[in-house]
N, C-alpha and C positions, 0 to 999 in steps of 0.2 A: 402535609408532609413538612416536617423540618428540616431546619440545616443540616440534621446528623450525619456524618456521609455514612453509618450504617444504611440510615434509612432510605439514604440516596443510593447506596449498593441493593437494596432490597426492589427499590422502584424500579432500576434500570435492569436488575434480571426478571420482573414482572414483564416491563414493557418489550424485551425482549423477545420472551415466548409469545406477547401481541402481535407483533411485528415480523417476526420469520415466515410466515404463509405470505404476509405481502409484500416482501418483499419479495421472498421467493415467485411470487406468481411476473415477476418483471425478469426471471432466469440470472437473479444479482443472487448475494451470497450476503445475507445480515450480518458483518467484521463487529461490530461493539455498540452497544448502546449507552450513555452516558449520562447522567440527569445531575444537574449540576444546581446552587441557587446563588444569587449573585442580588444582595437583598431582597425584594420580592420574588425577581420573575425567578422563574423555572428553564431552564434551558433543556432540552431535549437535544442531543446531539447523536446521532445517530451515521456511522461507518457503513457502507454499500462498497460490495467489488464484485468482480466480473465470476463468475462460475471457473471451474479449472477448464482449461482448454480453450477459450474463448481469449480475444486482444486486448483493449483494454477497455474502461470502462467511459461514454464520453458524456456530454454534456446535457445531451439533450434525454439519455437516460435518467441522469440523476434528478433531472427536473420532472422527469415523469414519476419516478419511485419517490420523488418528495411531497408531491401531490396527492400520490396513496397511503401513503406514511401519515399526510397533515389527515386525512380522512378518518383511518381506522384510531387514530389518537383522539378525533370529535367526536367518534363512534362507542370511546372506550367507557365500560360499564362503571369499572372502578375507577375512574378517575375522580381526581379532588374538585376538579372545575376550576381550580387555580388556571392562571393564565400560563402562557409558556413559549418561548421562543425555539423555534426547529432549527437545528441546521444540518445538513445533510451534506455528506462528503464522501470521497474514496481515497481510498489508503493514501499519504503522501510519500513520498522515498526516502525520509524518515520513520518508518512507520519499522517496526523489526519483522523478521524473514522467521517466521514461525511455524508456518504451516508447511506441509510439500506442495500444497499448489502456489503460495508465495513463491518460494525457491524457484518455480516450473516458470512461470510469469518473470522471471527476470534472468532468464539464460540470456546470456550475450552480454550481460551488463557488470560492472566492477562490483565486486561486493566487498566487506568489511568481516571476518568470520571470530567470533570470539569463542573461542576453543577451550574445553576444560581441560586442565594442567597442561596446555600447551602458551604458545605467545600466536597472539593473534594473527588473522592471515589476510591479507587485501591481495585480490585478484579476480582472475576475469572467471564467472560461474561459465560452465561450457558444456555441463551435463546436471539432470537432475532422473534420480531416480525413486522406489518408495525407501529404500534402505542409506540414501546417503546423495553427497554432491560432488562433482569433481569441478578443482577449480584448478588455472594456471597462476598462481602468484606470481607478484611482483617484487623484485628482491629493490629493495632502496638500495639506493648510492649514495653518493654525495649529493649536496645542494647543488642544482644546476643541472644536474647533467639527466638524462633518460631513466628512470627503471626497468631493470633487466627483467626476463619473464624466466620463472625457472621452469622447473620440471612440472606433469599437471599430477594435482594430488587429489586425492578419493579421500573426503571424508563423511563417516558415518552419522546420523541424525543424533543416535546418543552423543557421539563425541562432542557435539554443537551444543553451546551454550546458547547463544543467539546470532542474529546475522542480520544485518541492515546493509542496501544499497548507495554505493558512494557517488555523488554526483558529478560527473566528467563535465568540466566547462571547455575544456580543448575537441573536445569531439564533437558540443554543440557546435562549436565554431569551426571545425572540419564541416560539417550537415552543411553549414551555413554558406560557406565559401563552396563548395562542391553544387548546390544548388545556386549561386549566382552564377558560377560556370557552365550549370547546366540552361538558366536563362540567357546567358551570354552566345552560346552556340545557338539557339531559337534565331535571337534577335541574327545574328550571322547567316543561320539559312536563309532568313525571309529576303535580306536586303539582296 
């Protein structure tokens, strides 16, 4: 295999179709396979996420479906025998809101909505269905001050260009303080 990235688009929808039964025999969901070269080696990178309905996906999964992944890869008939480096991972939150079981897996969370012939929309997802999402926006203010929550709006899959997950650092840090609080009353009953 060459650098060609046709050739590399050809490899990774090959290794694809390898790889979807074993993944799937771990109840994970095969997101992208990637074959990338970086002068000699071969990088295999390969996306795993959680089935729809299910939390998220955790560590010690990914280590198991990376082990049956490295397998059916030394197993593989057509392969070059080139060497190749794995890496295995689950969606980050950068990753875009494409599927409806994306959307379903991040109700409760800020998203970013980029909407065709509209202006985009940051707000809180609070429903998802097979036909569309309902979000509450957040209307901007001024610098400094709170964003208002407007009305919640329904919109449909077609209308969705894409949608990706905004990351709230003030809430981590509400989790954070709200859990030393909650260790603070322990340490108060005991004494």
């Amino acid at each position: 295999m060459t650098g060609n990235p046709a050739d590399t688009q050809i490899e990774a929808a090959r290794l694809t179709e390898l790889l979807e039964p074993t993944v799937a025999s771990h109840q994970l969901v095969l997101e992208e396979v990637e074959v990338r070269r970086v002068g000699d080696q071969r990088i295999v990178h390969v996306v795993v996420d959680v089935a729809e309905g299910t939390e998220g996906i955790v560590l010690d999964q990914v280590a198991e479906v990376s082990r049956s992944i490295s397998e059916a890869l030394d197993k593989d008939p057509h392969d070059t025998s080139d060497a190749y480096e794995l890496e295995v991972s689950s969606p980050g939150t950068s990753r875009p809101l494409t599927l409806t079981r994306h959307w379903r897996r991040n109700v409760g969370r800020m998203v970013k909505v980029n909407l065709i012939g509209e202006d985009n929309i940051t707000g809180r997802l609070t429903e998802v269905d097979d036909a569309g999402i309902t979000i509450i926006p957040e209307i901007t203010v001024k610098k400094g001050m709170k964003p208002k929550v407007g009305e919640a709006r329904t919109l449909e899959f077609g209308s969705i260009r894409r949608g990706h997950v905004e990351v709230e650092f003030s809430r981590a840090e509400q989790a954070e303080l709200a859990e030393l609080e909650l260790d603070e009353d322990d340490e108060n009953a005991e004494a």
